[in-house]
PDB file with SEQRES, HELIX, SHEET and CRYST1 records, atoms N, CA, C and O in Angstrom:
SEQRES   1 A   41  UNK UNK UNK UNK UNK UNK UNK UNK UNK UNK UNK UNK UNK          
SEQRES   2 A   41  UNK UNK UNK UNK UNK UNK UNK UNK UNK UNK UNK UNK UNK          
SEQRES   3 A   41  UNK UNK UNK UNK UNK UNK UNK UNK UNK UNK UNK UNK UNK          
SEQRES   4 A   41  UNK UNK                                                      
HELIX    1 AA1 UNK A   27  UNK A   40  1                                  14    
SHEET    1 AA1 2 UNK A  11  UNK A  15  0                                        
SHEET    2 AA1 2 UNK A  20  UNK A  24 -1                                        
CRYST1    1.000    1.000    1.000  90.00  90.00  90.00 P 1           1          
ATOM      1  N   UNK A   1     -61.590 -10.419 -96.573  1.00  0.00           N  
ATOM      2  CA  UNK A   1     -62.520  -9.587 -97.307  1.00  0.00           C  
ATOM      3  C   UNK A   1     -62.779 -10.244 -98.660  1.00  0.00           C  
ATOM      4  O   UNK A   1     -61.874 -10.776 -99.303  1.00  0.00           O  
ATOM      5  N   UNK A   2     -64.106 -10.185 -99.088  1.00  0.00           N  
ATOM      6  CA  UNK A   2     -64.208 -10.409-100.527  1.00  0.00           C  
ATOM      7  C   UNK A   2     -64.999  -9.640-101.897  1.00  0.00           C  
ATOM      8  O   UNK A   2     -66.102  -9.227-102.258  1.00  0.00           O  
ATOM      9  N   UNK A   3     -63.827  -9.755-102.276  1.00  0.00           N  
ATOM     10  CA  UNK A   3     -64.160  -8.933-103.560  1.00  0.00           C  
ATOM     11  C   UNK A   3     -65.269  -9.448-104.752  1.00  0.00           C  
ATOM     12  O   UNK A   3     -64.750 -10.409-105.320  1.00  0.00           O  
ATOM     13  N   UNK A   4     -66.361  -9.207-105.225  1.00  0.00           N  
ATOM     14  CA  UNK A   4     -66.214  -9.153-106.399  1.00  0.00           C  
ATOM     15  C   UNK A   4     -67.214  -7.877-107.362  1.00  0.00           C  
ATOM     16  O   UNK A   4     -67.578  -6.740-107.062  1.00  0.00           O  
ATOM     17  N   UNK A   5     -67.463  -8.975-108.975  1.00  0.00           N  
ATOM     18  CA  UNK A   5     -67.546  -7.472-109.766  1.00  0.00           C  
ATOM     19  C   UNK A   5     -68.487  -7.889-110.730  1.00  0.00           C  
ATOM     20  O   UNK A   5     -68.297  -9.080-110.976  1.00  0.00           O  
ATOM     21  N   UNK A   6     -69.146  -7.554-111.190  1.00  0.00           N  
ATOM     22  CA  UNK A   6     -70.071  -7.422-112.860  1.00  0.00           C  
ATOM     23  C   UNK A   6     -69.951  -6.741-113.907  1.00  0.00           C  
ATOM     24  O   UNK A   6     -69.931  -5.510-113.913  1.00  0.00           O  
ATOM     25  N   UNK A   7     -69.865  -7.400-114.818  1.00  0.00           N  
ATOM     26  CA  UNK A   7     -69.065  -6.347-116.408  1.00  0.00           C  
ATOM     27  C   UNK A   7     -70.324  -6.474-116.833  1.00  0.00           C  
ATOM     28  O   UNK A   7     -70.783  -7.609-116.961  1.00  0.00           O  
ATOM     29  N   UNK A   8     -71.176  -5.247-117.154  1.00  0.00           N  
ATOM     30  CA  UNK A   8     -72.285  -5.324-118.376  1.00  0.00           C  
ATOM     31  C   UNK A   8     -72.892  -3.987-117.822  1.00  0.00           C  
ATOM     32  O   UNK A   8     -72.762  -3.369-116.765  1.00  0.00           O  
ATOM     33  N   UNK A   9     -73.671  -3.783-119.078  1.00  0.00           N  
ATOM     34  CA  UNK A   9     -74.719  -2.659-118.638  1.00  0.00           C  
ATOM     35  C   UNK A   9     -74.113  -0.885-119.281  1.00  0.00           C  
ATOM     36  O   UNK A   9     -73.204  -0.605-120.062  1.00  0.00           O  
ATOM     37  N   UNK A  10     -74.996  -0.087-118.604  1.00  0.00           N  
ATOM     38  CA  UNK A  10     -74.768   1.091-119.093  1.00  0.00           C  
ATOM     39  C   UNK A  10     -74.226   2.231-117.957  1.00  0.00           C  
ATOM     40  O   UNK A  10     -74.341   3.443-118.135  1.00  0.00           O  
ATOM     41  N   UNK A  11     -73.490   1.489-116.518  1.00  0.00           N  
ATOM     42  CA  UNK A  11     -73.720   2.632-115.752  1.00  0.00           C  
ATOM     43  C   UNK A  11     -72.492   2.089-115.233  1.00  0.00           C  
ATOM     44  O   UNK A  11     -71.896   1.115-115.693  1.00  0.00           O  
ATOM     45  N   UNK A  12     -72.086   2.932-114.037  1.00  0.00           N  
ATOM     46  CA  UNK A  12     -70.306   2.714-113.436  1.00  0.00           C  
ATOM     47  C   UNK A  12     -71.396   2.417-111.803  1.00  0.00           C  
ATOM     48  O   UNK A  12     -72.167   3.277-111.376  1.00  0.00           O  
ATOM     49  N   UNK A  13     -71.202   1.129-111.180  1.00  0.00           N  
ATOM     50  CA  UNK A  13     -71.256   1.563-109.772  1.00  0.00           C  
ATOM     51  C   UNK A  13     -70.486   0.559-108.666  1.00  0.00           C  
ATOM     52  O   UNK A  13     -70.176  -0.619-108.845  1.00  0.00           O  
ATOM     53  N   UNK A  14     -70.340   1.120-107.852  1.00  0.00           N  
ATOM     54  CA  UNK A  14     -69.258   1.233-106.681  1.00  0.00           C  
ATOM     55  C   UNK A  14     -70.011   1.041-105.213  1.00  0.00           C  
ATOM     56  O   UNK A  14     -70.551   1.957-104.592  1.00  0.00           O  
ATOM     57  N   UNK A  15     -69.945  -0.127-104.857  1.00  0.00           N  
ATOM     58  CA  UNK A  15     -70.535  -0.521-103.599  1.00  0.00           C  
ATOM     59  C   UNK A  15     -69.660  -0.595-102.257  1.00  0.00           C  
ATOM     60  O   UNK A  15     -69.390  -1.763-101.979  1.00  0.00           O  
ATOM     61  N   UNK A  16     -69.269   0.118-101.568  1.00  0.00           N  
ATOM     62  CA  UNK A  16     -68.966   0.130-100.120  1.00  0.00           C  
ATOM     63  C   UNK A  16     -69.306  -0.125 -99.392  1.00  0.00           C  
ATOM     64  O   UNK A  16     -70.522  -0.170 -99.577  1.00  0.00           O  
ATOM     65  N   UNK A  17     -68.933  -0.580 -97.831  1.00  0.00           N  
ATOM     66  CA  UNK A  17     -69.905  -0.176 -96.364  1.00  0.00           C  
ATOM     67  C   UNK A  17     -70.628   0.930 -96.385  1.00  0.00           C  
ATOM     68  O   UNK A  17     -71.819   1.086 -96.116  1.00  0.00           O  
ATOM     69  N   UNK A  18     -69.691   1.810 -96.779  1.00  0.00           N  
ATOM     70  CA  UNK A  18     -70.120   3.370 -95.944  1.00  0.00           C  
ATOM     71  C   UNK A  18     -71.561   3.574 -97.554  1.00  0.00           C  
ATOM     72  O   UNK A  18     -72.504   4.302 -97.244  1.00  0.00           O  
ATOM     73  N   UNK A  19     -71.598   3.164 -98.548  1.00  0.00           N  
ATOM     74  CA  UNK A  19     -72.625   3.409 -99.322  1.00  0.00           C  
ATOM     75  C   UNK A  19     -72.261   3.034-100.836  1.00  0.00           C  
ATOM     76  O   UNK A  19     -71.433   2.141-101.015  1.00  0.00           O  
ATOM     77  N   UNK A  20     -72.811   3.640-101.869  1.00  0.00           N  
ATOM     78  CA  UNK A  20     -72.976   3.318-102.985  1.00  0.00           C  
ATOM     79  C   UNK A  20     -72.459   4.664-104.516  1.00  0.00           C  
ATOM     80  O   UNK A  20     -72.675   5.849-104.262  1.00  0.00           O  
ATOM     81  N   UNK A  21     -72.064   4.441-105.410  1.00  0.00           N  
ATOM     82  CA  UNK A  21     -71.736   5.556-105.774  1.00  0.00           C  
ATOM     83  C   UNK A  21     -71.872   5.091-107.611  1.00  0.00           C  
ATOM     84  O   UNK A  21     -71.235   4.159-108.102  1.00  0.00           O  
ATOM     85  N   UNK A  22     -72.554   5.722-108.163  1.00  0.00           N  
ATOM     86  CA  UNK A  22     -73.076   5.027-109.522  1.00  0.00           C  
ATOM     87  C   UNK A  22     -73.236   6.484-110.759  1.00  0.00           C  
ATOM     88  O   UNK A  22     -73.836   7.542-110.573  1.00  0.00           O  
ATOM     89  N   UNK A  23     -72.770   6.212-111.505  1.00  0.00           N  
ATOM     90  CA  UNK A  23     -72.829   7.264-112.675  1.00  0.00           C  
ATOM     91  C   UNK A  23     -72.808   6.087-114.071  1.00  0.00           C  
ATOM     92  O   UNK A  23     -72.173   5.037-114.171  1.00  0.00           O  
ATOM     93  N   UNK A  24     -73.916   6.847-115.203  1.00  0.00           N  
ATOM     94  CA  UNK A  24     -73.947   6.682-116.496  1.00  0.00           C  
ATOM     95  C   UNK A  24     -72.608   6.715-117.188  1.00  0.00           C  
ATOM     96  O   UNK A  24     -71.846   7.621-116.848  1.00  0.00           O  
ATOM     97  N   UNK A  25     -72.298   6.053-117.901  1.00  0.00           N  
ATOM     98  CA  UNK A  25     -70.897   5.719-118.875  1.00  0.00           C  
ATOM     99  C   UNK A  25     -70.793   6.663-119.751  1.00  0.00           C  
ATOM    100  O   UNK A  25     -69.742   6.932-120.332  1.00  0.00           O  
ATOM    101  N   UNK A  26     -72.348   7.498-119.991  1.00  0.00           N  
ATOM    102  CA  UNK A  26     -72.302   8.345-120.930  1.00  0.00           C  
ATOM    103  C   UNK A  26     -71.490   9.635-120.143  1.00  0.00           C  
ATOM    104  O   UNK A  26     -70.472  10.215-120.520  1.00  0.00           O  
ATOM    105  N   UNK A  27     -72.397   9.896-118.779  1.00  0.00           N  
ATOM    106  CA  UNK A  27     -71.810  10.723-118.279  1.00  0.00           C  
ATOM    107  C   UNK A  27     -70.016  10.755-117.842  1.00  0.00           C  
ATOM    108  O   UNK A  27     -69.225  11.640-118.166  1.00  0.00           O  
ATOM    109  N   UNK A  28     -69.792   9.832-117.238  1.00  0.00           N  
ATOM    110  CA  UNK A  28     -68.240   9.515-117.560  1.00  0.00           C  
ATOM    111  C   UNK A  28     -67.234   9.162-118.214  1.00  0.00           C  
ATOM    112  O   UNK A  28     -66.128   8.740-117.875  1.00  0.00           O  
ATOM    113  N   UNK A  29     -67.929   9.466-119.632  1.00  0.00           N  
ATOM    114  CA  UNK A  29     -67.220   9.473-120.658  1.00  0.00           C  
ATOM    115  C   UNK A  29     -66.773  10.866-121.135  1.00  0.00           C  
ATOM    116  O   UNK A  29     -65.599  11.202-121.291  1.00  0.00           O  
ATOM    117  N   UNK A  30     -68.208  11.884-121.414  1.00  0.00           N  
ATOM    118  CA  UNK A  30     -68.102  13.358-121.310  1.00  0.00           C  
ATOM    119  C   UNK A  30     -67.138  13.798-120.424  1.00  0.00           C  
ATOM    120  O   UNK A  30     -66.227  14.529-120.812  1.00  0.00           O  
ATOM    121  N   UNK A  31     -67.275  13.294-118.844  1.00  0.00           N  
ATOM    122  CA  UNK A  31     -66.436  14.054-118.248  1.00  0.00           C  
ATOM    123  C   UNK A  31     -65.517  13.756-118.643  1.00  0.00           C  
ATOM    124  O   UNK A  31     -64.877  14.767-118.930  1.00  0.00           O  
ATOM    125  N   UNK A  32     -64.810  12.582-118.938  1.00  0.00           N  
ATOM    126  CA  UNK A  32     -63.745  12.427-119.341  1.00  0.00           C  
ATOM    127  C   UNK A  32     -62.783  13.347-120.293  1.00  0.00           C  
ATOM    128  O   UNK A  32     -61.835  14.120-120.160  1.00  0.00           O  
ATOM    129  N   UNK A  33     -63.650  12.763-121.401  1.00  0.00           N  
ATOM    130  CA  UNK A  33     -63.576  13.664-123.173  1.00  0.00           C  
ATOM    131  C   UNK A  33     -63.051  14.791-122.886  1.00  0.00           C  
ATOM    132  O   UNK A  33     -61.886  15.107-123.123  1.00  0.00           O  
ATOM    133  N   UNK A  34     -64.073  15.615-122.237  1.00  0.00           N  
ATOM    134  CA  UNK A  34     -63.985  17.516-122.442  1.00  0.00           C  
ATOM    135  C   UNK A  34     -63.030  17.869-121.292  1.00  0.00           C  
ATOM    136  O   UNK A  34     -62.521  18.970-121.507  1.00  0.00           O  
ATOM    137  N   UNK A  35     -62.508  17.171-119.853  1.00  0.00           N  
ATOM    138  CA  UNK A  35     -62.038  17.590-118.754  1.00  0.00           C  
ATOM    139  C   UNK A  35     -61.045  18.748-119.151  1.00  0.00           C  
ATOM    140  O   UNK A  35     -60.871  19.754-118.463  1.00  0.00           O  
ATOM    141  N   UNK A  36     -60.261  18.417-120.641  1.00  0.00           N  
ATOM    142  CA  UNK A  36     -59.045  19.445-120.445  1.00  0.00           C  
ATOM    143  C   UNK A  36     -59.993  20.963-120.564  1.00  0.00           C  
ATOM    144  O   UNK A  36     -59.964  21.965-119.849  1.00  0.00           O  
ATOM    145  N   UNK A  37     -60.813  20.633-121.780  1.00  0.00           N  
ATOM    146  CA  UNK A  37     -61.293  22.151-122.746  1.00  0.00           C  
ATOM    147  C   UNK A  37     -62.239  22.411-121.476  1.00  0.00           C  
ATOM    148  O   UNK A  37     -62.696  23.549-121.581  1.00  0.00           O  
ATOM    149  N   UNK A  38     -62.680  21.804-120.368  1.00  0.00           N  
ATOM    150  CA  UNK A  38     -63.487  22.808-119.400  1.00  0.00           C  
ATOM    151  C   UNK A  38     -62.584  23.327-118.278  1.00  0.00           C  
ATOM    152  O   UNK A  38     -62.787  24.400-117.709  1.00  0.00           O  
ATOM    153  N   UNK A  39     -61.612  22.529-118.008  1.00  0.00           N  
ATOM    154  CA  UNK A  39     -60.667  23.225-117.340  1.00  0.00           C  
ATOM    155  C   UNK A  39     -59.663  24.142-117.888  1.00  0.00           C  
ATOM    156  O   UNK A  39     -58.811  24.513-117.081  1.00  0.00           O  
ATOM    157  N   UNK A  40     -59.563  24.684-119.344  1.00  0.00           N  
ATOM    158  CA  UNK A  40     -58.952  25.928-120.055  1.00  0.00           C  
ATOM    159  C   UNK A  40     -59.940  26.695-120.298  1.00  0.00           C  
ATOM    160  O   UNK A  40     -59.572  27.820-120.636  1.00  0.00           O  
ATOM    161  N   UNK A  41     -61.318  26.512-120.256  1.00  0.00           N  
ATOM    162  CA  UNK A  41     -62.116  27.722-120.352  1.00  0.00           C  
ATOM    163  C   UNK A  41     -62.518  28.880-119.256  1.00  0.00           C  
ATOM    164  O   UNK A  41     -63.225  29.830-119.593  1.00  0.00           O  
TER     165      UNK A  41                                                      
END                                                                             
C-alpha cells in the first residue's frame, strides 16, 4: 500500500477507497476549542 500526504492550505481532507472526507481548519478548530463548554451545556 502507499501512503502519501500534502501540508498546505485551509481545509483537513482524508482520501479513502470507500470515499473522501474534508472539513475547514476553521471549522475543526471550533469544534475543537468549545467541545468541553458544548458538552456541559
Amino acid at each position: 500500500m502507499k501512503l502519501s500526504g500534502k501540508v498546505g492550505g485551509d481545509k483537513l481532507t482524508v482520501k479513502t477507497v470507500g470515499g473522501e472526507f474534508s472539513a475547514s481548519l476553521t471549522e475543526l478548530h471550533d469544534a475543537w476549542w468549545n467541545s468541553i463548554a458544548r458538552a456541559m451545556a
